[in-house]
C-alpha positions as CSV (number, residue, x, y, z in Angstrom):
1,X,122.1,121.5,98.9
2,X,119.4,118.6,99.9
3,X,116.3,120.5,101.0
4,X,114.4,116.3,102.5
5,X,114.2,113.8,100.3
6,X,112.5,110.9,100.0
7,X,111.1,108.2,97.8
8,X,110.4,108.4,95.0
9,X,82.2,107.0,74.3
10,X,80.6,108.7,75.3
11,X,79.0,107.6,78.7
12,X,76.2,104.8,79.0
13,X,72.8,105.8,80.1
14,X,73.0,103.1,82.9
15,X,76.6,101.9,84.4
16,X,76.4,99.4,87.3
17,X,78.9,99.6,90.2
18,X,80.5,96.0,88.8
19,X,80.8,98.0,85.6
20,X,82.5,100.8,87.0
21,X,85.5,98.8,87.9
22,X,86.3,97.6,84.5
23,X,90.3,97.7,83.5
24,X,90.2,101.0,81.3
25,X,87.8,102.4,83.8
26,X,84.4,105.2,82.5
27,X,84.7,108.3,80.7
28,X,81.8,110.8,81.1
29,X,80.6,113.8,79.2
30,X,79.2,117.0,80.2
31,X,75.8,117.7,78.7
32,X,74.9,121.0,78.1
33,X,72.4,120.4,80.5
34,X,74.6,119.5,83.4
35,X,76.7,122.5,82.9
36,X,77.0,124.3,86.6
37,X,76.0,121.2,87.9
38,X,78.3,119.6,90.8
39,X,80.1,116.8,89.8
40,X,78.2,114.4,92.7
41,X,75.0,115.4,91.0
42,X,76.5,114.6,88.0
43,X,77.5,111.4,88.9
44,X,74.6,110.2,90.6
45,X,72.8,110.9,86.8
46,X,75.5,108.9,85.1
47,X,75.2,106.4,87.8
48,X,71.9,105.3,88.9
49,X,71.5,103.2,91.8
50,X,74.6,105.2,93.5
51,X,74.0,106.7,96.4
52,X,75.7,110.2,97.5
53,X,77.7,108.2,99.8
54,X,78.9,105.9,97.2
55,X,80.2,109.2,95.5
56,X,81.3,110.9,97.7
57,X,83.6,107.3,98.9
58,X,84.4,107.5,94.9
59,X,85.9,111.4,95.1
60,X,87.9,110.7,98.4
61,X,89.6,107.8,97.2
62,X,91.0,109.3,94.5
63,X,89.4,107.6,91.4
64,X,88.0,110.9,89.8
65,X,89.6,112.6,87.0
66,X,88.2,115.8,85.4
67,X,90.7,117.2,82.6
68,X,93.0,114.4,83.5
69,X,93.5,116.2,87.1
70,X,92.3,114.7,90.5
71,X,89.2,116.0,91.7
72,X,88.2,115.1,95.4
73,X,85.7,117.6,95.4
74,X,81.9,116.7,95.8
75,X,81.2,120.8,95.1
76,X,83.0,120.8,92.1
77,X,81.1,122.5,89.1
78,X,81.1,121.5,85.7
79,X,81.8,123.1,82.7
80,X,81.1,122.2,79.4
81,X,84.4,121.4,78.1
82,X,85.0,118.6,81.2
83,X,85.9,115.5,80.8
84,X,85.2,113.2,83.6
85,X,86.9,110.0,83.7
86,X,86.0,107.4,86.9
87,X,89.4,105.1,87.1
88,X,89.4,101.2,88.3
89,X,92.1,101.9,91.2
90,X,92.9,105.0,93.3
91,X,95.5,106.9,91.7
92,X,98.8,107.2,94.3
93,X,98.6,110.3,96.6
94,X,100.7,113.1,95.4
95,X,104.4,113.8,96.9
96,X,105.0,115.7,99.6
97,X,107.3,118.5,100.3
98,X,109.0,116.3,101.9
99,X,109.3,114.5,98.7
100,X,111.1,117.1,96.9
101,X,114.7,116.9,96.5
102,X,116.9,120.7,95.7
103,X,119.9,119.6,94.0
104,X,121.3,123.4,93.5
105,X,119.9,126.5,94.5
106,X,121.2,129.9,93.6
107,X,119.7,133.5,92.9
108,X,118.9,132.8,89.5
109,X,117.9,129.0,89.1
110,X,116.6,126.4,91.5
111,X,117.6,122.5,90.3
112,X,115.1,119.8,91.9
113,X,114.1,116.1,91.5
114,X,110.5,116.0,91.0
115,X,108.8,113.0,92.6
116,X,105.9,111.6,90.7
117,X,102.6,111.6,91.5
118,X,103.0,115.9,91.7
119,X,102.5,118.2,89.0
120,X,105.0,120.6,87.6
121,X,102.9,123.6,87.0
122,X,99.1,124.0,86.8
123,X,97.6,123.8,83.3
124,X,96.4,127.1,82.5
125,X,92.7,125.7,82.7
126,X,93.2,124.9,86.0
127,X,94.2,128.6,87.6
128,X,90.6,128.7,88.5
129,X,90.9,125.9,91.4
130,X,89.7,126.6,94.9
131,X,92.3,127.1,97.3
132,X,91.0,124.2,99.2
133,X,91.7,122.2,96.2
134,X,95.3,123.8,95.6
135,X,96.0,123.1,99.0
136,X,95.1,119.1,98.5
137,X,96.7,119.3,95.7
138,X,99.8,121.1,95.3
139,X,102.3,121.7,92.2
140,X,105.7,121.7,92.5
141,X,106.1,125.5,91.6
142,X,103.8,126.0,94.9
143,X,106.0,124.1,97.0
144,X,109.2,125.3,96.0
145,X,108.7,128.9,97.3
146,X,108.5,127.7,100.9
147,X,111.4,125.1,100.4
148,X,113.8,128.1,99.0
149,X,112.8,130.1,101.9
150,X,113.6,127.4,104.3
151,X,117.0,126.4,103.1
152,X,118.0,130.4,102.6
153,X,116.6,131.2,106.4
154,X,114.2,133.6,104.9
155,X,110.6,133.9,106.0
156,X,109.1,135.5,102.7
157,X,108.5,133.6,99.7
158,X,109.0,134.3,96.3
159,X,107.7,132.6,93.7
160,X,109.6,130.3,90.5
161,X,109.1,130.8,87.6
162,X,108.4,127.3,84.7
163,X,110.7,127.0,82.2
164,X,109.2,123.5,81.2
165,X,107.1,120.3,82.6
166,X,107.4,116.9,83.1
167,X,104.4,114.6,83.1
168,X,102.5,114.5,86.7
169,X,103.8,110.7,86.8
170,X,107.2,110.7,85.2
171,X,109.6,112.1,88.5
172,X,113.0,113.2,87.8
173,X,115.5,116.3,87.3
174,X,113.7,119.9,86.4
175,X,114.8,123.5,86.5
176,X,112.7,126.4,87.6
177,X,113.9,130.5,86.7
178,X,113.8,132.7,89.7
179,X,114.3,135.9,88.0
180,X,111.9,137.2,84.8
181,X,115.4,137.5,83.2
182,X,117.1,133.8,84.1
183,X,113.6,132.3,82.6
184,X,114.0,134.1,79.2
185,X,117.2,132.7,79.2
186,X,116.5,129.7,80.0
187,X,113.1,129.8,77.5
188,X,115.5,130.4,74.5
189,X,117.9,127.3,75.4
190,X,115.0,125.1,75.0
191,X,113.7,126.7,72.0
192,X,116.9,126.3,70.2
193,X,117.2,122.6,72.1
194,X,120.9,122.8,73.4
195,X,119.5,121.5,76.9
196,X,120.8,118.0,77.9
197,X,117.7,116.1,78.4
198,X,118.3,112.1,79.4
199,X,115.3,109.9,80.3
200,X,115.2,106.1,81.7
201,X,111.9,104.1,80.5
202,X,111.0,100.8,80.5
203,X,108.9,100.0,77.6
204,X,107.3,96.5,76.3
205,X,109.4,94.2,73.6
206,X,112.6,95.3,72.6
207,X,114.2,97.8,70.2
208,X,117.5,98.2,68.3
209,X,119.5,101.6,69.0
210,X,117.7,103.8,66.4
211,X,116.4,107.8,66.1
212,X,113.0,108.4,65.9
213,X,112.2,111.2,63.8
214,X,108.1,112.6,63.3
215,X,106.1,115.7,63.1
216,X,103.4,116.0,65.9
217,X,100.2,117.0,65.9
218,X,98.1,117.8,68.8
219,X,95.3,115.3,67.3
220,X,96.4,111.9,65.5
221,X,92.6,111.4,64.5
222,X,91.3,110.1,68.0
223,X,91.7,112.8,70.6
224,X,95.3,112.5,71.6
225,X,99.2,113.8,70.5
226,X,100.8,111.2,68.1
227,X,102.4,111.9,64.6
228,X,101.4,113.3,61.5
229,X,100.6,112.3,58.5
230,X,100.6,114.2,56.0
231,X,104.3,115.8,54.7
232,X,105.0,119.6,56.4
233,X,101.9,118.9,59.4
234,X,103.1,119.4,63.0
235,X,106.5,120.0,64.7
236,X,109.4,118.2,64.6
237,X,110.2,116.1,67.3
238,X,113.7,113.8,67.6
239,X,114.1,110.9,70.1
240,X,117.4,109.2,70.0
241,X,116.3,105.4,71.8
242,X,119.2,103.0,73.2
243,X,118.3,99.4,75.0
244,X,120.1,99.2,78.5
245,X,119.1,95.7,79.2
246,X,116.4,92.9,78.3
247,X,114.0,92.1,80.8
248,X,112.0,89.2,79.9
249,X,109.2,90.7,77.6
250,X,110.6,94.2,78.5
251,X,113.2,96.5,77.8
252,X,114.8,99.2,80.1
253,X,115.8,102.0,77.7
254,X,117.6,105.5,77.5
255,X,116.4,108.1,75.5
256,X,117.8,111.6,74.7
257,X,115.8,114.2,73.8
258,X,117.0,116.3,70.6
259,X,113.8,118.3,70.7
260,X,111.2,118.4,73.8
261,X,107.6,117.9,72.5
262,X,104.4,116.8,74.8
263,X,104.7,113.5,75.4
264,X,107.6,112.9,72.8
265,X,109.0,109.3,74.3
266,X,105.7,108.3,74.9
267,X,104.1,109.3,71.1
268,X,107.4,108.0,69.4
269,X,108.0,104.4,71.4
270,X,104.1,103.8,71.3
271,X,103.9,104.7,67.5
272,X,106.8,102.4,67.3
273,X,104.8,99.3,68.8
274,X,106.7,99.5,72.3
275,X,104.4,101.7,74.5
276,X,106.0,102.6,78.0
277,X,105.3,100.3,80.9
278,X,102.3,102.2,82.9
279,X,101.0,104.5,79.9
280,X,97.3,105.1,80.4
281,X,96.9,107.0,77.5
282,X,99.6,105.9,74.7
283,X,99.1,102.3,75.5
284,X,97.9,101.5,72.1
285,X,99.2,103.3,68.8
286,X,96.5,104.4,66.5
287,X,94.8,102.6,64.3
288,X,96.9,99.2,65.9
289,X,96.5,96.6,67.7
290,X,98.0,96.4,71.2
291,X,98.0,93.7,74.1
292,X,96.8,95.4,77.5
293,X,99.5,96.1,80.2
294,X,100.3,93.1,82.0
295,X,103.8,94.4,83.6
296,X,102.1,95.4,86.5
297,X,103.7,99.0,86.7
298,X,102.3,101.3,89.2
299,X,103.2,104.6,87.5
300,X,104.3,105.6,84.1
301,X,107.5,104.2,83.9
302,X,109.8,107.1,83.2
303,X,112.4,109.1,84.9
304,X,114.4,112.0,83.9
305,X,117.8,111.2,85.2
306,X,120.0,114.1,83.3
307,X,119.8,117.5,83.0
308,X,122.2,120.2,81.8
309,X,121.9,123.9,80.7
310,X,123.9,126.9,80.6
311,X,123.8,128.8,83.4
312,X,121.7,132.1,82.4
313,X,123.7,134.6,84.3
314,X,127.2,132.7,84.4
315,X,127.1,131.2,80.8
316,X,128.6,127.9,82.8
317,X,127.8,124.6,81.9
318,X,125.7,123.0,84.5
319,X,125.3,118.8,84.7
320,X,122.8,117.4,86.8
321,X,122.2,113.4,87.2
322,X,120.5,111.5,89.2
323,X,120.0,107.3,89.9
324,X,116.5,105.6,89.1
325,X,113.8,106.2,91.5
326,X,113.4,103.9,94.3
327,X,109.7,102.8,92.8
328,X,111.2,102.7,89.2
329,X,114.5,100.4,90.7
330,X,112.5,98.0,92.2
331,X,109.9,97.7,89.3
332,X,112.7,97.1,87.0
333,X,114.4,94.1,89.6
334,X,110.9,92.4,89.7
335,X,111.0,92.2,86.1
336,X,114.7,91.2,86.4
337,X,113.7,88.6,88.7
338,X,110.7,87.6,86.5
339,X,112.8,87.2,83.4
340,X,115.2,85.0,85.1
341,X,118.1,87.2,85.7
């Protein structure tokens, strides 16, 4: 049943507003001394010369990150452990319910297609938001409550329960518990990784049909997830790659999960010198050299177009799919076009 659908360093002591626009945009740190600060003040301190309307224009449209969430709030405090990063472009606005897609609904699942631009779940970090903020910002498991209601011609809401993400920019096919029982089912399928998990990427060069096999760590030596290297480090993570079709100096590929690590596709295909078209953050492997992004991308260029599980209160096999995303379908004809095709 359709429920809408739609389409899919630390900081210098002086930064300039021409500086501030730079490609990989500015990454602040909290000093202990800004701690309980808001993050206007803040940014006024990293930013001298900017006035509080300057700021505040920077919050609303979208260009501040703190923890790799959006932050439009001038009131915001900081904590110690924040990360501000200020980015060169607004970031998309999130999906609407409108947005959101139910694909099956029943009294122990709910099946949806997540648009991007919308997070899954909130990091546990981030229980603490206002509810003005959660309101300007809402995750899919916040939204779906309402949309069950609606389509079962119920006023109250009960909430969903997360069985697993997907990255706030890769869209695509995800299933949510509705019962404590139907989630510890569904928990243990993962675990044991019999899901069906089928993801379209387009990625930079191209690469021969091959399994990717690493442990990974949470820290590769700089910060971010990538593989390990020393012998019995980590946790397994499998990623069986297949090229669909060349496209100039990129490659639209499929990739099947055999396990389901953060960020596995990413980590493996940018470890493998082919980072995803879009990736902010795994656009460079570590300790390599890597040309910046020039496909023009204007999301992370990743959908999750199959899904399948075993029902947890039927034991029935259940097959989702679903077609590339309009954004990711006409990304992928420009290239096409591009490349001469």
């Amino acid at each position: 049943m359709d429920a809408g659908r739609g389409d899919y360093v630390p900081a210098q002591a002086s930064v300039t507003m021409e500086r501030m626009t730079a490609e990989k945009g500015q990454l602040f740190r909290v000093l202990p001394r800004q701690v309980d600060e808001t993050i206007s003040a803040a940014m006024r301190q990293w930013m001298p010369g900017s006035s509080w309307s300057d700021i505040r224009r920077l919050l609303k449209s979208r260009r501040v990150l703190v923890g790799g969430n959006l932050c439009s709030d001038a009131g915001y405090r900081l904590r110690l452990k924040d990360v501000v990063k200020l980015l060169p472009h607004s970031i998309a606005p999130p999906g609407g319910e409108q947005n959101v897609r139910i694909r099956h609904l029943d009294k122990y699942v709910v099946v949806v297609e997540k648009p991007p631009c919308m997070t899954s779940t909130h990091h546990p970090d981030q229980r603490r938001l206002t509810q003005r903020r959660r309101q300007f910002q809402p995750t899919l498991d916040e939204l779906l409550p309402r949309l069950i209601a609606r389509a079962e011609g119920r006023r109250d809401e009960s909430p969903v329960r997360a069985v697993h993400r997907l990255d706030r920019e890769t869209s695509g096919l995800m299933v949510f518990a509705r019962t404590a029982e139907a989630q510890r089912h569904l928990q243990h399928q993962f675990r044991v990784h019999s899901i069906i998990r089928r993801y379209v990427a387009v990625m930079r060069g191209f690469v021969e049909e091959q399994t990717i096999t690493s442990r990974l760590v949470r820290d590769r030596g700089d910060g971010r997830r990538g593989s390990a290297t020393l012998p019995n480090v980590g946790k397994t993570a499998i990623t069986h790659v297949r090229p669909v079709e060349r496209l100039g100096d990129y490659t639209l590929v499929e990739c099947r999960l055999e396990t389901g690590r953060t960020h596995q596709i990413r980590i493996h295909l940018s470890e493998a010198g082919h980072p995803l078209c879009g990736d902010k953050v795994y656009w460079r492997p570590l300790f390599k050299p890597c040309e910046p992004d020039a496909s023009g991308a204007a999301r992370l260029a990743l959908a999750a177009v199959e899904l399948g599980f075993e029902h947890p209160a039927t034991g029935q096999a259940m097959n989702f799919e679903t077609p590339l995303p309009p954004d990711l379908a006409k990304f992928v004809r420009r290239l096409r076009k591009a490349a001469g095709g």
